[in-house]
BARO-424376 format. One line per 10 residues: for each residue z, x, y of C-alpha. Coordinates in nm, 3 decimals, decimal comma. Layout:
REM residues N
Z X Y; ...
***
This chain:
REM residues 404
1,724 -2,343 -0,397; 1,889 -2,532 -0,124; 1,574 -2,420 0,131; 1,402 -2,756 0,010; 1,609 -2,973 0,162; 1,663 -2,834 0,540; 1,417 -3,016 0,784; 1,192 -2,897 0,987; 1,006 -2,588 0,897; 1,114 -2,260 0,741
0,998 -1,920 0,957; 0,782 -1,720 0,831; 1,089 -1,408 0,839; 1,339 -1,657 0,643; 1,064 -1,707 0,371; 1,024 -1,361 0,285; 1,392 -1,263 0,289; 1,471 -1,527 0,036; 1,180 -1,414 -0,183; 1,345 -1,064 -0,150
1,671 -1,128 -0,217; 1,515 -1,346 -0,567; 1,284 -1,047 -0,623; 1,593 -0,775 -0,597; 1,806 -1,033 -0,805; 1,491 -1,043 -1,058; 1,414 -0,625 -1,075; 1,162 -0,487 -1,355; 1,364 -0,235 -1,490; 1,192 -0,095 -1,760
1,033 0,254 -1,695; 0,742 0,463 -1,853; 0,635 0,826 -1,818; 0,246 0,814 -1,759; 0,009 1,147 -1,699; -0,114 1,114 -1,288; -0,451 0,998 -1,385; -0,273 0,669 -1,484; -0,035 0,677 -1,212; -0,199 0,532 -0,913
-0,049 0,210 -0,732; 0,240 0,249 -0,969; 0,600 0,257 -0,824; 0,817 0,577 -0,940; 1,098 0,501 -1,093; 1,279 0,884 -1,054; 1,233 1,058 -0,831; 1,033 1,395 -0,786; 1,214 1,651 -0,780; 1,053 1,976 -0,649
1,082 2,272 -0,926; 0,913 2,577 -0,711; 0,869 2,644 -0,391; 0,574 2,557 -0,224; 0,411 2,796 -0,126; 0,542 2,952 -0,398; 0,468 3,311 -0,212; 0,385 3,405 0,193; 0,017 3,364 0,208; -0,268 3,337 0,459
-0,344 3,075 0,668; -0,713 3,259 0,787; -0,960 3,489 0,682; -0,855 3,791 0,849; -0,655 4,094 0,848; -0,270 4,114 0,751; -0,070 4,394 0,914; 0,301 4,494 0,999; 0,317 4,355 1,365; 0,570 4,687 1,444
0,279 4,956 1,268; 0,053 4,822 1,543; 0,028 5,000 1,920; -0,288 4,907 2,073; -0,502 5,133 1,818; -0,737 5,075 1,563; -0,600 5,011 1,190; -0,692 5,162 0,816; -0,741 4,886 0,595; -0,562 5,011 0,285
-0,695 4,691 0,041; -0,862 4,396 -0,030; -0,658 4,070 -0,120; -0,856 3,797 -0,246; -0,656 3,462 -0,303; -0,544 3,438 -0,671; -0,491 3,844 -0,712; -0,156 4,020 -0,666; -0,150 4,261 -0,355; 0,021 4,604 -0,345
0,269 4,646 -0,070; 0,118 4,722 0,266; 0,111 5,110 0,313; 0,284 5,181 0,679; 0,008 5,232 0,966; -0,307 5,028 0,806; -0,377 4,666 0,759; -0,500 4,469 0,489; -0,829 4,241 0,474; -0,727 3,948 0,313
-0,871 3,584 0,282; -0,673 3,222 0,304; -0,461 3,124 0,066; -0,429 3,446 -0,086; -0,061 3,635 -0,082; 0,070 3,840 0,182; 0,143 4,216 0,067; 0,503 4,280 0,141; 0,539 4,446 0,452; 0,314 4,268 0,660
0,395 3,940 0,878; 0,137 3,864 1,098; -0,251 3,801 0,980; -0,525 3,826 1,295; -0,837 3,589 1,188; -1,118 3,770 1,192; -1,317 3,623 1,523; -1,085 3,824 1,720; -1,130 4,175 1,559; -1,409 4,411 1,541
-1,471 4,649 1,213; -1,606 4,984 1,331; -1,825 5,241 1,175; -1,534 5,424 1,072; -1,390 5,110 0,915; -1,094 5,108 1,132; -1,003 4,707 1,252; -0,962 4,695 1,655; -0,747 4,404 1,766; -0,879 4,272 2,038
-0,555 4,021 2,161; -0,174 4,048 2,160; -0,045 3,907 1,809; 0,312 3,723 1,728; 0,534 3,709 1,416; 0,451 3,544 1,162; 0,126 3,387 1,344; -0,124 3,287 1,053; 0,099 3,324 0,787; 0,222 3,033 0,552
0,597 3,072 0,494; 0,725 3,060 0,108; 0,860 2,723 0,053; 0,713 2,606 0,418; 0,652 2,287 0,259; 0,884 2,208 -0,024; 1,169 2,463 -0,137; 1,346 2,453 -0,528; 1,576 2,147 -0,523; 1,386 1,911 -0,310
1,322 1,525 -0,344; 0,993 1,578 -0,232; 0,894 1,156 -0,360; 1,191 0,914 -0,363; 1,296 0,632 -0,614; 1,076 0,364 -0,525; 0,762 0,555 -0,362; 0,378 0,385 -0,454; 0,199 0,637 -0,585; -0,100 0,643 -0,443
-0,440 0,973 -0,379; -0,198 1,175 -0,170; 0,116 1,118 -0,326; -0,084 1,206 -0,681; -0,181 1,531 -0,521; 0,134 1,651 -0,397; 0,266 1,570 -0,754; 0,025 1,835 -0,888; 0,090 2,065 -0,611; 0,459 2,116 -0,800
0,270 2,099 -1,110; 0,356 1,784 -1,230; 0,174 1,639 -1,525; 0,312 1,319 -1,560; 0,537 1,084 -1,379; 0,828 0,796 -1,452; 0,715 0,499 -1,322; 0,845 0,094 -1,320; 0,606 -0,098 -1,568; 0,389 -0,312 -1,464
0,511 -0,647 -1,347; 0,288 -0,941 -1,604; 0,158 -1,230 -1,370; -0,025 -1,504 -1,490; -0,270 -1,647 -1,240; -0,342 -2,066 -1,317; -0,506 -2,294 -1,071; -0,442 -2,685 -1,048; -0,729 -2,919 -0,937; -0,959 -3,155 -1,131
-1,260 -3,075 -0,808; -1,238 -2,674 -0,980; -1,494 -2,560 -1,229; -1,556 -2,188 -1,247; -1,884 -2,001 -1,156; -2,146 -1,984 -1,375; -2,111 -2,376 -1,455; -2,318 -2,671 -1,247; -2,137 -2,823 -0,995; -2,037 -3,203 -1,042
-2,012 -3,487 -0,802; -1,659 -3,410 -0,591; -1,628 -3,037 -0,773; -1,568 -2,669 -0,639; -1,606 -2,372 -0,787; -1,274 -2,191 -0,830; -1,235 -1,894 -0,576; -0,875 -1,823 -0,581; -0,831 -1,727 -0,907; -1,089 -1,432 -0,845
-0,951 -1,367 -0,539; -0,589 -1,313 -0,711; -0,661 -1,184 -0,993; -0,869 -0,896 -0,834; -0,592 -0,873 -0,578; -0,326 -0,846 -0,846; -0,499 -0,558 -1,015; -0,480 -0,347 -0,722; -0,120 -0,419 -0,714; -0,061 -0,236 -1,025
0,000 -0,605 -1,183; -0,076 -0,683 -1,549; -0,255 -0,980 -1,496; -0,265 -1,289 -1,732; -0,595 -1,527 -1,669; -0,450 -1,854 -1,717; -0,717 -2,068 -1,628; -0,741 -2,400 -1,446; -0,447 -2,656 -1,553; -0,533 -3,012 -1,667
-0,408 -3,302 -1,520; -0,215 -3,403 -1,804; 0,209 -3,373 -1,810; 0,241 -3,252 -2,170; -0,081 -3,032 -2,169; 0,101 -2,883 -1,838; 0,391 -2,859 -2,029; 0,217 -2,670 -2,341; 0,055 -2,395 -2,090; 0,350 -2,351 -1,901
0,559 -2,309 -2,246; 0,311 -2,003 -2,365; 0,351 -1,783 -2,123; 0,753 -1,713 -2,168; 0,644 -1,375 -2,133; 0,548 -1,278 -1,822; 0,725 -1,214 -1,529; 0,573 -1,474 -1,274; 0,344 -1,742 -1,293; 0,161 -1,753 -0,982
-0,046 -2,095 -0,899; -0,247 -2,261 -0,598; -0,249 -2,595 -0,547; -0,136 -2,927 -0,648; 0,239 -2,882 -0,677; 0,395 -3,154 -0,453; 0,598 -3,508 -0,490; 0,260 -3,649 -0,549; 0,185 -3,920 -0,885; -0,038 -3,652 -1,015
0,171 -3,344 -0,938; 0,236 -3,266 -1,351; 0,318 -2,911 -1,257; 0,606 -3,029 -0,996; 0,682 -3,216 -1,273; 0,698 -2,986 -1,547; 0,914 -2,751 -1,325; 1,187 -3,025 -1,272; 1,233 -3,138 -1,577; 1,243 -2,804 -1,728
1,353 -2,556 -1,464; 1,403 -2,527 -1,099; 1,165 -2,648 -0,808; 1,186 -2,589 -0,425; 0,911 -2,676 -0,166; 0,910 -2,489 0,139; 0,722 -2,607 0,431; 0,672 -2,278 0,642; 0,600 -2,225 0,993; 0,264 -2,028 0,919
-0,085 -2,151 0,986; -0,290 -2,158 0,715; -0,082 -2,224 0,477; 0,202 -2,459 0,507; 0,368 -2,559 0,211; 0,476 -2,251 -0,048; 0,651 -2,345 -0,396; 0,940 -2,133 -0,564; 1,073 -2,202 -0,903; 1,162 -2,142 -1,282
1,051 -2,270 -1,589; 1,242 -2,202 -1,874; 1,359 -1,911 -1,712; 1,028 -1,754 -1,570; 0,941 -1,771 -1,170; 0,703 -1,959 -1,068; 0,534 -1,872 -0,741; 0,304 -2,184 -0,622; 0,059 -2,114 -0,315; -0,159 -2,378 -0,158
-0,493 -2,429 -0,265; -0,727 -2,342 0,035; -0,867 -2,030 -0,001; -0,770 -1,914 0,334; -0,449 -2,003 0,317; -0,405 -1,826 -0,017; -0,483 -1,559 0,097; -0,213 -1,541 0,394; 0,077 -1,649 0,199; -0,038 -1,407 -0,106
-0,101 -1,113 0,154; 0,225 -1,152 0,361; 0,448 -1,354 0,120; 0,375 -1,337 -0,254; 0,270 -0,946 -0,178; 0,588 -0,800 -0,074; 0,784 -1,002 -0,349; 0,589 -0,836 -0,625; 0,627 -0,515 -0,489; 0,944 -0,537 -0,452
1,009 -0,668 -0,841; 0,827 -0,332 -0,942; 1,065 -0,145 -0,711; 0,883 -0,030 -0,429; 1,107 0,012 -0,130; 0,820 -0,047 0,148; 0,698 -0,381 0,082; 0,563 -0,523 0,431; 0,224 -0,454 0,592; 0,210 -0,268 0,881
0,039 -0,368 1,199; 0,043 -0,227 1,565; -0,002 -0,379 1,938; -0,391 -0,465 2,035; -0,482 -0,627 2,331; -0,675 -0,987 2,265; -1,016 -1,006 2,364; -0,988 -1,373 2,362; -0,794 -1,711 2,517; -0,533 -1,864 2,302
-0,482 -2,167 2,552; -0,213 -2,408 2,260; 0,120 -2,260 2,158; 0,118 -2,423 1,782; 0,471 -2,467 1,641; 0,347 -2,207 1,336; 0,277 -1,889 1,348; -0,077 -1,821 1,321; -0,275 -1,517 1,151; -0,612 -1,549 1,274
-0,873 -1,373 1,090; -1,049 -1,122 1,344; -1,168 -0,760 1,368; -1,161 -0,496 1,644; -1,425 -0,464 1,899; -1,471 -0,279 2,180; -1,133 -0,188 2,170; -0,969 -0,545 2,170; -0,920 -0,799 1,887; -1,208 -1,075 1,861
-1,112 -1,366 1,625; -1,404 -1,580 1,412; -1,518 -1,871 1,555; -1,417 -2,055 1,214; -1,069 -2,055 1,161; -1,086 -2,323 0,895; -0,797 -2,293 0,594; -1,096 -2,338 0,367; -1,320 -2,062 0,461; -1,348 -1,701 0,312
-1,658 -1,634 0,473; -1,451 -1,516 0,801; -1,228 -1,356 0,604; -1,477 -1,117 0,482; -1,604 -1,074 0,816; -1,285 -1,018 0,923; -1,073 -0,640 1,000; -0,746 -0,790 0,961; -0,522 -1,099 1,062; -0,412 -1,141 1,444
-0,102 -1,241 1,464; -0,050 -1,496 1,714; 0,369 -1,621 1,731; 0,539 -1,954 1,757; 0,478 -2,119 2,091; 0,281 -1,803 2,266; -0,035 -1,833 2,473; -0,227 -1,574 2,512; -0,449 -1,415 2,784; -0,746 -1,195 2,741
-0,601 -0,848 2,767; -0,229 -0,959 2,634; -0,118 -0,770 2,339; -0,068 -0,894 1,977; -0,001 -0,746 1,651; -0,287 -0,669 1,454; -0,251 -0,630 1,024; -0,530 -0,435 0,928; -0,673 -0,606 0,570; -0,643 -0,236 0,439
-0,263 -0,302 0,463; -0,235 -0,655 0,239; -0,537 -0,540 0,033; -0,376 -0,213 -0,108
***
């Protein structure tokens, strides 16, 4: 825990790669089979191996009419059967076609399928082909998508709608999957009260718990309401002492080298403390540690920058504990639709949204606000001693992509 005591302040890339390295030191290993219905946002623990092929049989891609490409000179076609999808077709006989529907099987002998805008039925109920045909054109391969054998989901895949369905594509019923990591969520103020109660002189009502422990749920997290810590050492002590078992304890605010920092305290006498000051804006100082074994994971109080360092920082690191292999958010290149005239020494992640096709930032960037982050699309990243331009690109993190 050595990051403490370098000066100056810790990038925002050397922050998360410790937390990585103590989240793959720290892995959940324990696994559970669950049915799909209880699998979303879960990370799979084996793999999924495909058992068929998929599609398990040649089949059509149209409505239309399947023939032998070779039977077919210019002239008008038999059709020799119907083939609905879900019915087993008789082989094609030589010199007719078959009208058959999508998704149902080829018969065996034909290999092409003609949809049926470009044919004509006569009175005679012969099918004229109107344009030159290839091999295999409308037809869906067997095993096109996924043969025997497969690993169609890897070790470490979040499940999520699609990933679900392909699992019951190969017939899967239920799935192995990490468990669920156990976070307790406790805030640390003497200003919080939470909603619902009348607001004294000097108090807020609490907003990050809410915001985390809503967040945490999406995660797939087994979350642990831990309420608002007094400011009292031994009653710190106590409520740190009953939750020995969970898997983090995740706080905002109030751990520093301050006289009434009783959480700081409680994790030095009885475990391991280290205060980062990152180079991120909101959000400055972060707090790693243990108490009696357990990790503590300490974000700063305002609610804006809570939300950063939980979306970019504390994010990834749970993931990661429950064994997903893609942790970080994506983002991709936008050009600014506004002036960034002072390269800061932090790294900034403005809340904006897109507009007109360029990224337009709130006009209140305040650590304390949520307001603009509900207005907001995503977080502008804007780096270390950069200006910007209008027109100049930037990296844009949609919220979809810390949210989820």
């Amino acid at each position: 825990m050595s990051g403490c005591d370098q000066p100056g302040l810790l990038p925002v890339e050397a922050a998360l790669e410790r937390l990585l390295a103590m989240a793959d030191a720290a892995p959940i290993n324990q696994t559970e089979s669950v049915t799909l219905e209880q699998a979303d946002g879960r990370v799979l623990a084996e793999g999924l191996i495909s058992s068929l092929d998929l599609p398990p049989w040649a089949n059509s891609a149209m409505d239309g009419y399947a023939l032998r490409l070779a039977d077919w000179q210019g002239e008008p076609l038999p059709v020799s059967q119907r083939i609905l999808a879900g019915t087993l077709p008789s082989a094609l006989e030589p010199g007719t076609c078959a009208r058959i529907f999508t998704g149902a099987p080829l018969p065996a002998g034909a290999d092409v399928v003609e949809m049926q805008e470009n044919v004509q039925l006569g009175d005679d109920q012969r099918v004229s082909f109107s344009q030159g045909m290839r091999f295999g054109q409308n037809v869906r391969a067997q095993g096109q998508e996924t043969k025997v054998g497969d690993c169609v989901l890897p070790v470490g895949t979040r499940l999520g709608p699609i990933e679900l369905g392909l699992a019951a594509s190969l017939g899967a019923d239920r799935l192995v999957v990490y468990r669920r990591a156990r976070v307790a969520v406790l805030s640390t103020g003497d200003e919080l009260i939470e909603p619902g109660q009348v607001l004294g002189p000097g108090q807020i009502y609490n907003s990050n718990r809410r915001l985390l422990c809503a967040w945490l749920q999406r995660l797939g997290c087994e979350v642990i309401d831990a309420g608002i810590l007094a400011d009292d050492l031994q009653l710190t002590r106590d409520a740190l002492a009953a939750l020995d078992d969970v898997d983090l304890i995740l706080s905002t605010g109030g751990v520093s080298v301050g006289e009434a920092d009783f959480l700081g305290a409680a994790l030095r006498e009885e475990g391991e403390l280290a205060l980062w000051k990152l180079a991120i804006k909101p959000g400055k100082p972060l707090t790693f540690g243990a108490f009696r074994g357990v990790p503590v994971l300490g974000l700063p109080g305002n609610p804006a920058s809570t939300l950063v360092t939980f979306g970019l920082l504390a994010r990834p690191y749970l993931l990661r504990r429950m064994g997903a292999s893609k942790v970080e958010p994506l983002g991709f290149p936008m050009p600014a639709g506004f002036v960034w005239s002072h390269a800061g020494h932090r790294r900034e992640y403005v809340r904006a949204r897109i507009e007109n096709g360029r990224v337009v930032m709130h006009p209140n960037q305040s650590s304390g606000v949520l307001r603009s982050a509900s207005w907001a699309e995503g977080l502008a990243e804007i780096l270390e001693g950069k200006t910007l331009a209008e027109g100049d690109s930037l990296r844009f993190i949609p919220m979809s992509e810390i949210l989820g």
